[in-house]
N, C-alpha and C positions, 0 to 999 in steps of 0.2 A: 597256339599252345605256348603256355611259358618256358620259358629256359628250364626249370627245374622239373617239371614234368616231361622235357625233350630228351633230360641229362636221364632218363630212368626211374622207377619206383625206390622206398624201400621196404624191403624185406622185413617182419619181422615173426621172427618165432616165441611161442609159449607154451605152457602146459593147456592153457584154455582159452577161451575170449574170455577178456577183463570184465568182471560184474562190480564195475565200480562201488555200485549203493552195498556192498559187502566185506571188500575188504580193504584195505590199503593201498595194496600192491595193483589189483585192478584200479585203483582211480587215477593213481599216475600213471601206469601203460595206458589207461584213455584220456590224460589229459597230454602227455608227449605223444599219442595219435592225433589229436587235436592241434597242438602246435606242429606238427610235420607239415599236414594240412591247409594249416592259414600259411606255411611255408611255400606252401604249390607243391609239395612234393606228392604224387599218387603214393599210397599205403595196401602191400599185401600182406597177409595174415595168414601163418602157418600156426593152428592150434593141435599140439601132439595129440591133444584127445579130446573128446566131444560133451565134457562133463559139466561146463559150465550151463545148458540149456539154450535149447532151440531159441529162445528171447536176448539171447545176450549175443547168439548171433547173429541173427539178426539186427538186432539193434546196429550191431558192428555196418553191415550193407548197406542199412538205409543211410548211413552217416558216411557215405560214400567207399569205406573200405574191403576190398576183393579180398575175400575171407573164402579160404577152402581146405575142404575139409576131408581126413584120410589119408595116406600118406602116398597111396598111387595118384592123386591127383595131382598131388605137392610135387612128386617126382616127374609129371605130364609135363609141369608147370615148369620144372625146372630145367629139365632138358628141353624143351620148345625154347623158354625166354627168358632163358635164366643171364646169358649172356648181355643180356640189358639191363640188370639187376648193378646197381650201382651201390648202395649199400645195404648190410643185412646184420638188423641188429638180434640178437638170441638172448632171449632172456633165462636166466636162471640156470644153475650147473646142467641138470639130465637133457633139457629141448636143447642145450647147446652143445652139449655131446652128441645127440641123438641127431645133429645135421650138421655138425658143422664138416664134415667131410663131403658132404654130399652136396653140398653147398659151395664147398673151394673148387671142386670139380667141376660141376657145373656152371659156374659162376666166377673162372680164377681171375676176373678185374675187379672183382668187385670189393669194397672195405669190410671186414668184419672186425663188429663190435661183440664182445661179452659184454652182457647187460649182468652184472650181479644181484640189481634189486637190494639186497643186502650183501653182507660177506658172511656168508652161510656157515663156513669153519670157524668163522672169530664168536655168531652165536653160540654154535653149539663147544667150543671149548669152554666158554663161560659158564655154559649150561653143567660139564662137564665140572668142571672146578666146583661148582655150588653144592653138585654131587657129590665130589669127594669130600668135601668140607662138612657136610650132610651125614655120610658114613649111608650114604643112597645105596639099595643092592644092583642098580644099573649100573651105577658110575664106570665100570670097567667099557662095558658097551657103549657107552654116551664118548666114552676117550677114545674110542676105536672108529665111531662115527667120522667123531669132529677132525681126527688124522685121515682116513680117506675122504672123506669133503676135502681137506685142505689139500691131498694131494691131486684131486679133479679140479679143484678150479683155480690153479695155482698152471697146473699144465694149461683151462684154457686160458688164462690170463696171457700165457710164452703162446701159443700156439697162436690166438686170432692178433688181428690188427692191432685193435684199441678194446680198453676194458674202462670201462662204464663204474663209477659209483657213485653211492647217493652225498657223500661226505668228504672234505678235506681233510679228517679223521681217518678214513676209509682209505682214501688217496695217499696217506704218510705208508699207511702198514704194508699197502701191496706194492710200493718202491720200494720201501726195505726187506720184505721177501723176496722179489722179483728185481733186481735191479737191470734197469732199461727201459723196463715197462712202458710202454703208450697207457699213462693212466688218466682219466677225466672225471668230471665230476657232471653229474644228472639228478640232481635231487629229484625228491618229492615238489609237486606244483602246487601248492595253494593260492587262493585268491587272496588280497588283502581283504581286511574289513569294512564291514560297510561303516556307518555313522558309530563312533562308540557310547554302545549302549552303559547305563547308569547300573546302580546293584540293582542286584535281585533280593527281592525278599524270599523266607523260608532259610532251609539249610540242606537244597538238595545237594548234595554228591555224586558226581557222572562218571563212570567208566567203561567206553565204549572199545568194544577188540573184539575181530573173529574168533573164536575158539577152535576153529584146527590147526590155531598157529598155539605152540604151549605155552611160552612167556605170557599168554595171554592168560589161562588160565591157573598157573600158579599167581599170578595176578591180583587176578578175581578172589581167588582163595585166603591170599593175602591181606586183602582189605577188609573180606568183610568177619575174617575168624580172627584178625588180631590187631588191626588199623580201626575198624568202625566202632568195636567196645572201646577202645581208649578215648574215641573223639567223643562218644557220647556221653560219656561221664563228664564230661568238660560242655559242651551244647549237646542234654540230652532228645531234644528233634530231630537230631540229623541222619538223616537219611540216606539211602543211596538207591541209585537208577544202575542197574546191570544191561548192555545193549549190547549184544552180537551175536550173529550167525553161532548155530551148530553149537550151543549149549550142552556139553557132558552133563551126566546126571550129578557128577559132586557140584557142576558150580548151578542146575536146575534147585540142587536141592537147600540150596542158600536162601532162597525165598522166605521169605517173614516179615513181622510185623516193621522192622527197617529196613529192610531189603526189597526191592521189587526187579524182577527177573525177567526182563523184557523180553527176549529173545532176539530175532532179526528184525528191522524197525525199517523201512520204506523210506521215511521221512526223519531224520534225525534235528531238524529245524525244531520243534516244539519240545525235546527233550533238552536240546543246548540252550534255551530260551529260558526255561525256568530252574538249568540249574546255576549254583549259587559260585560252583567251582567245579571245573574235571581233578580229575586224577588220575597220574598211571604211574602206579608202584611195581614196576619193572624188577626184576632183581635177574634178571638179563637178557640179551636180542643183541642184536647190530645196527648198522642201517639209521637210519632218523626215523621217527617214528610218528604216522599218520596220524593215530591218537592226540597227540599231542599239536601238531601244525593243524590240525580241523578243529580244535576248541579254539586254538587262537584265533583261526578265519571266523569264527561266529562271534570273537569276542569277549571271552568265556576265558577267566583265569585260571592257571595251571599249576597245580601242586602234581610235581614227579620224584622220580630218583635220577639219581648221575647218568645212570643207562638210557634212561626215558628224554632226557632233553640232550642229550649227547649230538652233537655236530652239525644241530640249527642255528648258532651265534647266538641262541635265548643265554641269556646271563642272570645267574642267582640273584635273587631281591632286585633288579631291575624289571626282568621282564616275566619269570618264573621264580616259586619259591622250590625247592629240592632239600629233600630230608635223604637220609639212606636207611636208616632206622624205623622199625615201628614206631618207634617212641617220636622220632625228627617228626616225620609226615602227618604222623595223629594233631604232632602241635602245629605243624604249618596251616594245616587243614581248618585247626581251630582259627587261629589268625586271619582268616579267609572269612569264616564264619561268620565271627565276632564284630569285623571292622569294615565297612563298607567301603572306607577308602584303600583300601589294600587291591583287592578284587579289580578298581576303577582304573587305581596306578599300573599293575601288572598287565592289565587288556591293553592300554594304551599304546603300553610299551612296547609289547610281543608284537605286535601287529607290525608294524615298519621295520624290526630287526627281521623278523620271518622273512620280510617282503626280500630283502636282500640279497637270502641266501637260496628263495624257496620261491618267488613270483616268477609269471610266465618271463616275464623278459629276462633273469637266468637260463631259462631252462632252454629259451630260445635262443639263446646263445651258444650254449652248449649243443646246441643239433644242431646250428650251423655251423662251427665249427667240424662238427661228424661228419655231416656230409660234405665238408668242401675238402675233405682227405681223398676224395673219391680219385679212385688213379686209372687211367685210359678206359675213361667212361666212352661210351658207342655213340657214334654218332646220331643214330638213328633214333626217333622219336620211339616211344613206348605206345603201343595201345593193349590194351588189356582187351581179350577175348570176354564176349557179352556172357560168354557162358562160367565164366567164374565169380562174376560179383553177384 
């Protein structure tokens, strides 16, 4: 048995098993399970609730990780062999409320990490602010939100070990709310590119986002009721591709003769392949943004907003172009279009700045460091009972 497997598993909580092929936030929790893994570390899996599907748990098992499920089990689990749990990372504000006491108790040597995934309060204040600028009838609600968000995970920021974000963005804001803070950085993992592919002909336009996340769908609503009329007057072919889960009927009913309304898409290789450029006209979120680092990994140049390319190291006119305006992005969009060495330039470029901030060997740095915080880990070797994985 290796050393890292003798030193304990890690712990990790969520709302579900990660269904990578759907949305963001599941492809890095499976691809930092992945890098734990090639680490030697054994991986348990505490999902609060059982919504993602029987196949995504599974999947989890066959790929080696002791996934259980229910919360008397989690509890079996934790008072049997909790005390050999060397580190426990919890993702996102509720799963990390909802154990992290149950977890200290069980478990008081162990490191606990808050996983943010994003900074949940800084989205939705943003969100907030667009509202009041909007004259929105939420806006009062959305403020009320985004102040208790920031007061739950600002506590577990003081309350666990070390607190996890995806940006050095991310990392300034919560030392200067929290001063002391054990703050780190985890991005998102993408691959580099493979060979850099040449233009594409046509004029498709890609915008890929789950829709139960909402930036995603004021979005959507964004480009194609006041971004896609302006580009097409300028290249009237241009098209767009719509791709994510869990489509609302406003952004189904965008469907038309430039619009095509994919839904949830299996395989996203053949739709990144013939288009011409992505786009993500964000007009707010947190976090670095998945959208955006998986066009780069296929190669696929990137018209966004300030929001949208926010704390990957992409740099304006080198690697991505960024508009903040309907009117900025319609034309960047077109420049994309029009000029095939634009598209060639921007791919190039994204790809090794991404690599940087956002390739596995960050990210593996970053977990090694997590777990070498581990403090009066047990000597004894871990074996995982047959009956949990």
């Amino acid at each position: 048995m290796s050393a890292s497997a003798a030193a304990g598993p890690v712990l990790i909580v969520e709302h579900q098993a990660p269904s990578p092929d759907r949305d963001s936030g599941s492809l890095r929790l499976q691809r930092v399970i992945d890098e734990l893994q090639a680490l030697g570390h054994p991986v348990v899996f505490f999902p609060m609730r059982d919504t993602a599907g029987r196949a995504y748990t599974d999947r989890l098992r066959r790929r080696g990780v002791a996934v259980l499920t229910g919360r008397a089990a989690q509890a079996r689990f934790l008072a049997e062999q909790g005390h050999l749990i060397g580190t426990a990372i919890l993702c996102r504000p509720e799963p990390a409320l909802q154990t992290l006491a149950l977890i200290r108790d069980a478990a008081p040597q162990c490191v606990i990490a808050y996983d943010t995934v994003d900074l949940h309060h800084h989205r939705l204040h943003r969100q907030a602010d667009l509202a009041f600028a909007e004259g929105a009838p939420d806006r009062y609600a959305l403020r009320a939100r985004a102040e208790s968000t920031r007061a739950l995970e600002l506590m577990l920021v003081r309350e666990c070990d070390v607190t996890l974000v995806v940006s050095e963005d991310e990392r300034r804001l919560l030392e200067a709310e929290v001063p002391g803070a054990d703050v780190d950085v985890l991005s998102n993992i993408h691959l580099p590119p493979g060979v850099n592919r040449g233009p594409v002909d046509g004029a498709r336009i890609l915008f890929v986002g789950n829709y139960l996340h909402q930036p995603n769908v004021d979005a959507a609503l964004r480009l194609c009721t006041e971004i896609l009329p302006a580009v097409r007057r300028e290249v009237p072919d241009a098209v767009v591709d719509l791709v994510g889960d869990a489509a609302p009927p406003e952004v189904a009913a965008l469907a038309g003769e430039s619009v095509t309304v994919h839904g949830w898409v299996p395989d996203l290789g053949p739709l990144y392949a013939a288009a011409r450029v992505a786009v993500a006209p964000l007009r707010y979120g947190a976090g670095v943004k998945g959208k955006v680092g998986e066009a780069v990994e296929h190669g696929v140049p990137v018209v966004g907003t300030p929001v949208a390319v926010e704390g990957m190291g992409l740099l304006p006119e080198r690697d991505v172009l960024v508009g903040g305006t309907t009117a900025e992005l319609a034309a960047q969009l077109v420049r994309v279009l029009r000029d095939d060495t634009i598209g060639v330039r921007l791919a190039a470029s994204a790809g090794p700045a991404l690599a940087a901030r956002c390739g596995p060997g960050a990210a593996r740095a970053a977990l090694t460091r997590l777990v070498a915080r581990r403090r009066n880990a047990p000597a004894a070797a871990m074996t995982l009972e047959s009956s949990l994985v």
